[in-house]
C-alpha angles and dihedrals in degrees: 000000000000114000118182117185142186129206153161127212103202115195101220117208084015097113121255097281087076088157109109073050107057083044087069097057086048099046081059089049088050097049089057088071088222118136110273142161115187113196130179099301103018147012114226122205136182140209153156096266149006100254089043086055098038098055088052093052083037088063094039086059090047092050094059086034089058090059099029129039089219132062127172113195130201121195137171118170137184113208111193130161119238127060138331121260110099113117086075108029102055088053094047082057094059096046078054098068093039093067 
């Protein structure tokens, strides 16, 4: 099984520059060692099964929460049997088109 995931952890009464907090949540997601990419609104991670990427956004959550009393999360998965991979493959199909 193969479950990618994105997803935004969001510091809420922390001002509008929440960076340093957001870098918390993704140095959670790099320490995993599961495949990420984090761009300009979510990180996106990927992994074999659901417990294995949900402990990892769970920490993530946990990290913000830690520095601020209030998280919003945003999350959106695809859960597909078959291998890993993804992160990089359904992006490589579209540049495909695009040529």
């Amino acid at each position: 099984m193969s479950v990618l995931v994105a997803f935004s952890v969001t510091p809420i009464g922390a001002g509008e520059d929440v960076g340093e907090f957001v870098a918390e949540a993704v140095r959670v997601v790099r320490a995993s060692g599961l495949p990420n990419r984090t761009d300009a609104m979510f990180t996106m991670i990927e992994g074999e099964d659901w417990n294995q990427v949900m402990d990892v956004i769970k920490g993530a959550v946990a990290a913000v929460e830690a520095r601020c009393g209030r998280v919003s999360l945003v999350l959106k998965a695809d859960i597909r049997e078959g291998g890993g991979g993804r992160l990089d493959a359904k992006v490589a199909t579209v540049e495909r088109y695009l040529m």
